[in-house]
N, C-alpha and C positions, 0 to 999 in steps of 0.2 A: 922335902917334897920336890919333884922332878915339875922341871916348866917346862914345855914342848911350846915353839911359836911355828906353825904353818901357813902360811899363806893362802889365801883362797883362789881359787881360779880365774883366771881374768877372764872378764866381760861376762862374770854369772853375777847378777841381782843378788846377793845373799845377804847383804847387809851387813859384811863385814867391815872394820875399818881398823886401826892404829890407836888404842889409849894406851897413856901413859909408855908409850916406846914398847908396848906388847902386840902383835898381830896376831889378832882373835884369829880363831881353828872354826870352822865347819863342819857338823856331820861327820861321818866317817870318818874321814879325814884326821881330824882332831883324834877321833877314840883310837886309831890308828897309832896315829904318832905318839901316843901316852901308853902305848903296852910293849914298850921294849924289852923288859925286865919280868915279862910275865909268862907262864906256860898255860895250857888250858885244862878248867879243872875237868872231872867227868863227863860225857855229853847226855844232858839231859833230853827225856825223851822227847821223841819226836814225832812229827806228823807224816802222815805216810805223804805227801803229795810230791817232796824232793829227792831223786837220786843222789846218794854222797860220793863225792869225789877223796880218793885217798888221800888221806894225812900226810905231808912229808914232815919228817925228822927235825924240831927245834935248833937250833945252834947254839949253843950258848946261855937258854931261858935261863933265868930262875925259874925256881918253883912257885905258882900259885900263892895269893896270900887266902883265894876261897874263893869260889863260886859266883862269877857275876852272877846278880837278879836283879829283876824290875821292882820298885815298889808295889805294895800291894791295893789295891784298887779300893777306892775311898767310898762306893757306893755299897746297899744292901745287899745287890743280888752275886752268884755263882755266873762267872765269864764262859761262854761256849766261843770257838772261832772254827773258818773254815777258808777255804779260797778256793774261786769260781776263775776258768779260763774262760776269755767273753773274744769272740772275734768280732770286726767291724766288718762285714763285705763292701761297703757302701765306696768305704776309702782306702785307697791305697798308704804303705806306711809313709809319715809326711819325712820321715831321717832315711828308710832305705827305699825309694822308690819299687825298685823289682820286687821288693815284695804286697804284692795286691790285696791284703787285708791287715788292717790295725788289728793285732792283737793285743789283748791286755789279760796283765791277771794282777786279781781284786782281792785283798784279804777280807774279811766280814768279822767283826767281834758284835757279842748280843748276848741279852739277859738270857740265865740259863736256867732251867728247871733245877737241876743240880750240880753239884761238881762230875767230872765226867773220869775216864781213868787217866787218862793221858796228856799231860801238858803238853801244850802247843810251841813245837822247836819258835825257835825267836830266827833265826837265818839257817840256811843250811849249811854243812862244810863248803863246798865249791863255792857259795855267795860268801861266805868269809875267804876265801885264799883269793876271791878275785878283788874283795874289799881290801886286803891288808895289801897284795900286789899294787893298786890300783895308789898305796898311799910307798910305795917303793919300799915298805919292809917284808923283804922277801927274808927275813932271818927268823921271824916270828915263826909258832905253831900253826898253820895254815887256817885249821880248823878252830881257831881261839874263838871266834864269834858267836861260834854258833852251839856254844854251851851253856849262854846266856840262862836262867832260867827265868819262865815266863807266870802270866798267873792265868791262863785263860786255857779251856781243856779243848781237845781237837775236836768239833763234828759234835758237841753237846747238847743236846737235844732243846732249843729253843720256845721261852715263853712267851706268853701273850695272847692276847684275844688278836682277830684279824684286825686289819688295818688300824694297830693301835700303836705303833713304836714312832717315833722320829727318828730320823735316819740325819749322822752327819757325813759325808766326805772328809777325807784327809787326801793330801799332797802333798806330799816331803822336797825336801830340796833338790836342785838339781845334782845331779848325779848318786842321791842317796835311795837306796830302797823303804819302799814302806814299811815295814820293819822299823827305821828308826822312829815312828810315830806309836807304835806298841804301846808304851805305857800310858801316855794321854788315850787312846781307841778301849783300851782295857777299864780305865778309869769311867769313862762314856757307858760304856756296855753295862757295867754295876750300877749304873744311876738310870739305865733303862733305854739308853738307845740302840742302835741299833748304830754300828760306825762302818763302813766300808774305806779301805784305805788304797789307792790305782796305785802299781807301779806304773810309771810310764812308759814303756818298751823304748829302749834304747838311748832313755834319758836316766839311767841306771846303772853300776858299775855292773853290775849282775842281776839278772831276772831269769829265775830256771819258770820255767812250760812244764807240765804233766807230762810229754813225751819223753824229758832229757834235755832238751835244750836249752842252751844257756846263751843269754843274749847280753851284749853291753852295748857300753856307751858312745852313740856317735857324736855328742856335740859339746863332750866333756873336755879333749884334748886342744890344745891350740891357743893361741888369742884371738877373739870375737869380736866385730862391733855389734850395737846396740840392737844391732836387727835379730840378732843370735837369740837373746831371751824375749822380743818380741815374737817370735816367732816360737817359741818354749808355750810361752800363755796363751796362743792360741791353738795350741796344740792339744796341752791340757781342757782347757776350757773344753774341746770338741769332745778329748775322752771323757772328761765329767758327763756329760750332756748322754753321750753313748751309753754310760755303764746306771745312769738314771732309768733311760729306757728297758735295759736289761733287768733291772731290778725290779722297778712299780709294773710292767706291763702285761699283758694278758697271758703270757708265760712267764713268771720271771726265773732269773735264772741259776738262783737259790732258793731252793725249797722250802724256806721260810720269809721269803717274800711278800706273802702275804700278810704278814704281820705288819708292813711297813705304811705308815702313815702318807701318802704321797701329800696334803697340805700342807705338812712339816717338816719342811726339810733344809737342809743348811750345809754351808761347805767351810773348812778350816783349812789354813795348810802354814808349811815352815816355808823361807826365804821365798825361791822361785816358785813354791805351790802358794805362799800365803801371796803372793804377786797373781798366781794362775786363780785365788779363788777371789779376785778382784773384777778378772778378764771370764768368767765364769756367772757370776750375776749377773754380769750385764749382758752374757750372750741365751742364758738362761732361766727364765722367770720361774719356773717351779722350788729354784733356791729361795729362799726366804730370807734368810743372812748368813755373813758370811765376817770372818776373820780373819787378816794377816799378819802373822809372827814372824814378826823378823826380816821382811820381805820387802827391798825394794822393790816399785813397778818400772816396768820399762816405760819407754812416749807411747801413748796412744791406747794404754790400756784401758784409760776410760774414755770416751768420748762422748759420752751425754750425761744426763743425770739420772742418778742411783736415787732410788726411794726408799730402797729395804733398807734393813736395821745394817750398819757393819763399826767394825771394830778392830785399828790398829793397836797392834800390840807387840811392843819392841826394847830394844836397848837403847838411855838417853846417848850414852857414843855416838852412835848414828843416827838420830831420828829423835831430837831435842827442837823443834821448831823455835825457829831464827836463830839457827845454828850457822845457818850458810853450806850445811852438806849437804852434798848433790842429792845422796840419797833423801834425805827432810822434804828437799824440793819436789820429790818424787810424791812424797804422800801430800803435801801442801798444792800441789797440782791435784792431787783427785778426791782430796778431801771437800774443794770448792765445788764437786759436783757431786756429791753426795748429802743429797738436801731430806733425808729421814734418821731416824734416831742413828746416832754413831757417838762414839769416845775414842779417843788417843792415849792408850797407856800405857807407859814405860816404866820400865823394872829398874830400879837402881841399885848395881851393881853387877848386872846379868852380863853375859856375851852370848854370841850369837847358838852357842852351844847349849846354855842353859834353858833352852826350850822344849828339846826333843832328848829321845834319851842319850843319846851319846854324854851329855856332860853328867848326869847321874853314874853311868858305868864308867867313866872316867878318876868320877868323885870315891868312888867305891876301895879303887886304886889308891888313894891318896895322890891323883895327881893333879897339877895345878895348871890349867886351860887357861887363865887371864882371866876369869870370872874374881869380883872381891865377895859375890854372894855367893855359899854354901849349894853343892848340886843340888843337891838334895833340897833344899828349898828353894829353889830356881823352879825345878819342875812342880815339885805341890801349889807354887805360885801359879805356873801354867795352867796346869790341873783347875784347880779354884778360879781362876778367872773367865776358860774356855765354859766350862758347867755354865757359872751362872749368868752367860751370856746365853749360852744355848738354850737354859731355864726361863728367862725371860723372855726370849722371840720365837721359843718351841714349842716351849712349854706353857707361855705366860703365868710367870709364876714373878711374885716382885723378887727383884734382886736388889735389894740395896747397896750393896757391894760395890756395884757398878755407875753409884749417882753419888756418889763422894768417894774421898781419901776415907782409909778404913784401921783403924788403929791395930787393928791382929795382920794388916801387911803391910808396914808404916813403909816398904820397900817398894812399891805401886807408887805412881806419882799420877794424877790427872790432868791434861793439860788442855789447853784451851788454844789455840793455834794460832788464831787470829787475835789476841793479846799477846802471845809468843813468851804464856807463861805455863809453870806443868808445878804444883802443888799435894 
């Protein structure tokens, strides 16, 4: 089995760190650095919304051992997905000044009437060759990403009575595209939400527009200080708050919008977005609660006190309170102002990758991220924890899962912060 150690970017929140003399991989990055020996299998179909950029010529690949795919979605229903280009006139972009409107574009997965013909591309070729560029293996099949297959069918004709769905947000790490949140939004949409997931324009190695254009990252290269991802969270925060409006409001800007519960609603996200959906409740009340995976906060993300429900959720490496890691300190700062329901849960033996899909498609490979728990049950972990927190403060549904240690994930630990114990 092939060990790839990547370093994470300096001065990004992601909650990476050093166990055992291994440096945890991030997002892309990692699934990146683990496909050197691979070519890409068929490209599965796709949604019309991205122009493809040509393929160049392997060097070297081996052959495929098969098909990346996502796992398959643990709820009842048939997944439909779609994605909406949403502009902001209000604000100009806060990374390229000249240009005078935030744009964003938004994936949407949602219970589906039924399966549809066309599975929904997971990246397209050009967001793969700028993703695998972006990790400096320019040797690789360009287009390896984006053959991924997915479970959720393109434009599927959506179910429900009016205003009956809960709606969550997703926020992926920085520099990764929403896409890597796929399988947890897919996993959602089966169980009857409704998930939208931002890219953040320009906090993304690749974001193609309906026109052709293709936008990257400006605050990805370089070393940062602190103000770099403070300034990330409240960027996000502003897009959350925007593409809420765009959704619940008197137009909204998916045609099955109307299905969406505005009451219930809640935001998730990985490293710098599970940090942006910290800086997001508190700038927006229509959230209801909110989760971060894996995410240090920068200073200042909270400054008063949180009443809604929230929920850290992370690896004990970095975020084992009275560890003395910076990061710990991070959530140990904002956990003292979050005076309504909340839990601290760490996955023992996870790394930063076993939350979103990259370490599942990693895992698929036989390759080895520094994770000692199985991809593949990293993510059903995620899965199963994210649900029935969502069940509980969306749904109100009891979760017990979530009020003790639970014997079918003896890998969860619950911790208690202010004893500086996790059980």
């Amino acid at each position: 089995m092939r060990r790839v150690t990547m370093p994470h970017r300096a001065g990004k929140p992601s909650g990476g760190a050093r166990r055992n003399g291994r440096a945890t991989t991030a997002g892309a990055l990692l699934l990146a650095g683990t496909l050197a020996a691979v070519s890409p299998a068929s490209p599965a179909s796709a949604s019309p919304a991205a122009p493809a950029a040509p393929a160049a010529p392997a060097s070297g690949a081996a052959a495929a051992p098969g098909k990346l795919s996502l796992p398959e979605p643990t709820g009842s229903h048939p997944v439909g997905t779609t994605s909406v280009h949403l502009k902001d006139t209000s604000r100009a972009d806060p990374w390229v000044p000249s240009v005078k409107a935030r744009e964003l574009m938004v994936s949407l997965w949602y219970p589906a009437r039924s399966p549809g013909r066309q599975r929904a591309r997971y990246m397209t070729p050009k967001e793969s060759e700028l993703f695998l560029k972006d990790a400096k293996l320019t040797d690789l099949p360009p287009a390896l990403l984006s053959t991924t297959r997915t479970n959720a069918f393109s434009d599927a004709k959506p179910v429900g009575r009016a205003h009956g769905l809960p709606l969550v947000v997703l926020s992926p790490g920085s520099g990764k595209p929403r896409s890597t949140l796929t399988a947890l939004a897919e996993d959602l949409a089966s169980r009857g939400y409704v998930v939208a997931a931002i890219d953040h324009t320009y906090e993304t190695v690749a974001t193609t527009f309906p026109d052709g254009r293709v936008t990257t990252c400006v605050p990805c290269e370089g070393d940062h200080d602190p103000s770099m991802s403070t300034k990330q969270v409240k960027v996000r925060a502003a897009d959350v708050s925007f593409v809420l409006d765009r959704l619940t409001g008197p137009r909204p800007a998916w045609k099955g919008g109307r299905l969406i519960d505005r009451s219930r609603m809640g935001m998730a996200g990985h490293s710098i977005g599970g940090a942006s959906t910290v800086a997001a409740l508190a700038a927006d009340s229509r959230l209801r609660a909110g989760i971060d995976i894996d995410g240090t906060t920068p200073p200042d993300t909270l400054t008063r006190e949180l009443k809604r429900p929230f929920m850290f959720f992370g690896k004990p490496a970095t975020y084992t309170p009275g560890s003395g890691n910076e990061s710990t300190a991070t959530w140990e700062r904002d956990w003292k102002l979050m005076t309504g329901w909340k839990r601290w849960l760490l996955v023992t033996g996870a790394e930063h990758a076993s939350f979103n899909d990259v370490g599942v498609l990693a895992g698929q490979l036989g390759i080895d991220f520094g994770a000692d728990l199985p991809s593949e049950r990293g993510l059903a972990i995620t899965r199963t924890y994210v649900a029935a927190f969502f069940g509980r403060h969306l749904l109100n549904k009891p979760q017990p899962l979530l009020d003790a240690p639970s014997a079918s994930y003896p890998e969860v630990k619950h911790c208690v912060p202010e004893k500086k114990t996790c059980a």
